[in-house]
N, C-alpha and C positions, 0 to 999 in steps of 0.2 A: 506373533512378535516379529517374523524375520519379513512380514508385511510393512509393520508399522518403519522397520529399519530400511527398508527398500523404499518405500515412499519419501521420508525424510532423505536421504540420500538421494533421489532423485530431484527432490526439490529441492535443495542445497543446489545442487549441477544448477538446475534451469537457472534459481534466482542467480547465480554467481555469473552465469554465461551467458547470461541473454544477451547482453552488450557485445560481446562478438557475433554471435548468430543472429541477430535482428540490426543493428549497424549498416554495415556494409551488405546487405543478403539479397541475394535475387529471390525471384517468386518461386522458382526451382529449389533455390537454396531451404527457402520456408513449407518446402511440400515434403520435402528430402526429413526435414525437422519433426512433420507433423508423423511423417509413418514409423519414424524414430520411437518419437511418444510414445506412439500409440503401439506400438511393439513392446516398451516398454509397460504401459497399461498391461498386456494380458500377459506379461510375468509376472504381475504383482496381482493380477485377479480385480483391478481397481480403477477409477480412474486418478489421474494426477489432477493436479491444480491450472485451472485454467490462467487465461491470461491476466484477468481480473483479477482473481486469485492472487497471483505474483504480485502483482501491485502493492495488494495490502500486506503481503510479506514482507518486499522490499522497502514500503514507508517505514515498517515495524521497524525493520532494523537497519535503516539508515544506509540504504543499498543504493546512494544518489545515480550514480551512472545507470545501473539497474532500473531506474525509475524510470530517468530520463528515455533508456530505450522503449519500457511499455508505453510509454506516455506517446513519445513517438506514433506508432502502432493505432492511436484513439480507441483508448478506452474511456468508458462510460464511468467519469470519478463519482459520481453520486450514487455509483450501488456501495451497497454497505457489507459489512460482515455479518456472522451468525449472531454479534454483538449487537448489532445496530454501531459500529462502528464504520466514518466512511477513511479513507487512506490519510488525508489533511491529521483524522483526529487519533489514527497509531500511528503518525512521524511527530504529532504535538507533544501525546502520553509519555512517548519515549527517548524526549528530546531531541532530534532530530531537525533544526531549525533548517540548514539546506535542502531536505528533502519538503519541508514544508513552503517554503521560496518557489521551491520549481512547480508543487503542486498551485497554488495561487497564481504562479504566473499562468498556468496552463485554463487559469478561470477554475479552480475548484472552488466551491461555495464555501465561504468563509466563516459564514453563521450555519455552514448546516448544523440539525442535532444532532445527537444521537435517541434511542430509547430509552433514555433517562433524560432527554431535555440538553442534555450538555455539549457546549462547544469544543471546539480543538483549544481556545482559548482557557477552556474549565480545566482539561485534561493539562494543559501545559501546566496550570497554576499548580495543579493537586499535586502534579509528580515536581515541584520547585522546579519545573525548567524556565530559570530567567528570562534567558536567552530569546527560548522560544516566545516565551512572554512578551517580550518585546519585539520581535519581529510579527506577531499577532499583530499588537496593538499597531502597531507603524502601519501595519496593510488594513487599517480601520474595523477588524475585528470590533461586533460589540459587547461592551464591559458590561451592558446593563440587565443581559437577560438571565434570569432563574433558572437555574434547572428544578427537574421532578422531587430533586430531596433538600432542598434549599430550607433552612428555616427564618433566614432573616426577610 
């Protein structure tokens, strides 16, 4: 239990703080960071979330600045989660249209799926995020694809 509360708390920290630590940071500053971690890691017996990881954290919960710094950084936006979810489609799900803005500009795949067939488009619709809906549609999302439980 006091694992699961150490981890969360740790990733709370990174995703909150990246944007200062990775911003302005020298290559010293990100070596200084990683033995941090990883000191971290063997009080909790575990590892933390990596930088990908964060990613899809910070789209989940609409952590723009956050993003913006892993984005920074290059990461690989077409790995997915344990869902088959890629970061485009938890900033879509959970309304979050500026984090979805920055991922397209950054060239994230706009039609990826997921493991059900669904786009960040499907996701926005399902959770009523308008918003999102519409900044889908404007960056030519397309309307016409089915997903895996579609009956029409």
């Amino acid at each position: 239990m006091l694992v699961q509360f150490y981890t969360a708390i740790i990733e709370s920290i990174l995703t909150s703080s990246i944007t200062v630590w990775f911003a302005g940071a020298t290559v010293r500053d990100k070596q200084r960071l990683q033995r941090i971690v990883r000191s971290a890691e063997e009080v909790i017996g575990r590892s933390l979330p990596s930088l990908q990881d964060l990613l899809h954290v910070a789209a989940a919960r609409g952590q723009t600045e956050c993003l913006v710094a892993i984005l920074s950084q290059g990461v690989d936006l077409s790995i997915t989660d344990s869902a088959g979810l890629s970061p485009l489609h938890l900033a879509a799900k959970n309304n979050h249209p500026e984090c979805c803005k920055k991922l397209i500009q950054c060239n994230c795949q706009i039609d990826a799926l997921d493991s059900l067939g669904k786009t960040a488009l499907h996701h926005a619709a399902a959770s009523g995020s308008v918003q999102t809906v519409q900044l889908l549609c404007k960056q030519k999302s397309p309307i016409n694809i089915r997903d895996a439980v579609s009956v029409f």
